[in-house]
N, C-alpha and C positions, 0 to 999 in steps of 0.2 A: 101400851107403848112397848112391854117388852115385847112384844110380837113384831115389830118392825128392827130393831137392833139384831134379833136371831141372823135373816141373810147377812148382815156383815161378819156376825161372829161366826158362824159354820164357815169363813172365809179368814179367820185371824183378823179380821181388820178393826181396830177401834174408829168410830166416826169422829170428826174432827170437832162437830159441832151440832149439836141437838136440842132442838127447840120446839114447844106442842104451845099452840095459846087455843082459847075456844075459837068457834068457827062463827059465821055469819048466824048458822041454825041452830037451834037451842040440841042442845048434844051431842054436835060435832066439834072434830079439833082438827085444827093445821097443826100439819107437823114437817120440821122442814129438817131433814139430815145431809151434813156436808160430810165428803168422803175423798181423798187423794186414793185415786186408782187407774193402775197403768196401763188398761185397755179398753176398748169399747163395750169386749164382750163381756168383762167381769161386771161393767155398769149394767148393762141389758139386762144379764142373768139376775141382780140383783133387783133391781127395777120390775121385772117380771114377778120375781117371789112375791115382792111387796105389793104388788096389785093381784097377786091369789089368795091371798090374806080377807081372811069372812069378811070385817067388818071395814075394810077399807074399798072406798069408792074411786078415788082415780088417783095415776101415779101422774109426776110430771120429772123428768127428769132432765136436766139443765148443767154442760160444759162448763168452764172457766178455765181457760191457760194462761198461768202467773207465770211460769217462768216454761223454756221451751221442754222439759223434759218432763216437768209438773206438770199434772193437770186434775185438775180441782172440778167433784160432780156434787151436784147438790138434790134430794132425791123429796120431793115436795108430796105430804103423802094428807089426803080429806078422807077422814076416818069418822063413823059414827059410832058414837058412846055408849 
C-alpha cells in the first residue's frame, strides 16, 4: 500500500481518504484513494503512475465536482498481494 500513496506524495498532496478491503480473489485488495486536485492532467499523471506499479492490475479513475472550483478524484486501484 505504500506503493500507491508515493505518486501523491512526490506531488505534496496528502489523500483525503484511503481505504484497502480484500478483493473478490483470495490475495487481492481494492483500494480506493480520494484526492482534491485542480486539473486533469495532475489526475492522469497520477493515475498512470499507479497503473505502472508491478503488482497493480487496473486503475479506474472517477471525477466528482462538490463545489464549482472543487473537484474531488477518486483513484480505484485491484492490486494482488
Amino acid at each position: 500500500m505504500p506503493r500507491l500513496i508515493l505518486p501523491f506524495a512526490k506531488r505534496g498532496l496528502v489523500p483525503k481518504r484511503f481505504s484497502a478491503r480484500a478483493g473478490s480473489e483470495p490475495g487481492w485488495l481494492t483500494i480506493w484513494v480520494e484526492a482534491e486536485l485542480s486539473d486533469d492532467a495532475a489526475a492522469n499523471s497520477i493515475a498512470s503512475n499507479l497503473r505502472g506499479i508491478l503488482c497493480v492490475d487496473a486503475v479506474l479513475l472517477e471525477e466528482t465536482r462538490r463545489l464549482p472550483r472543487r473537484r474531488e478524484r477518486s483513484f480505484g486501484a485491484f492490486a494482488a498481494g
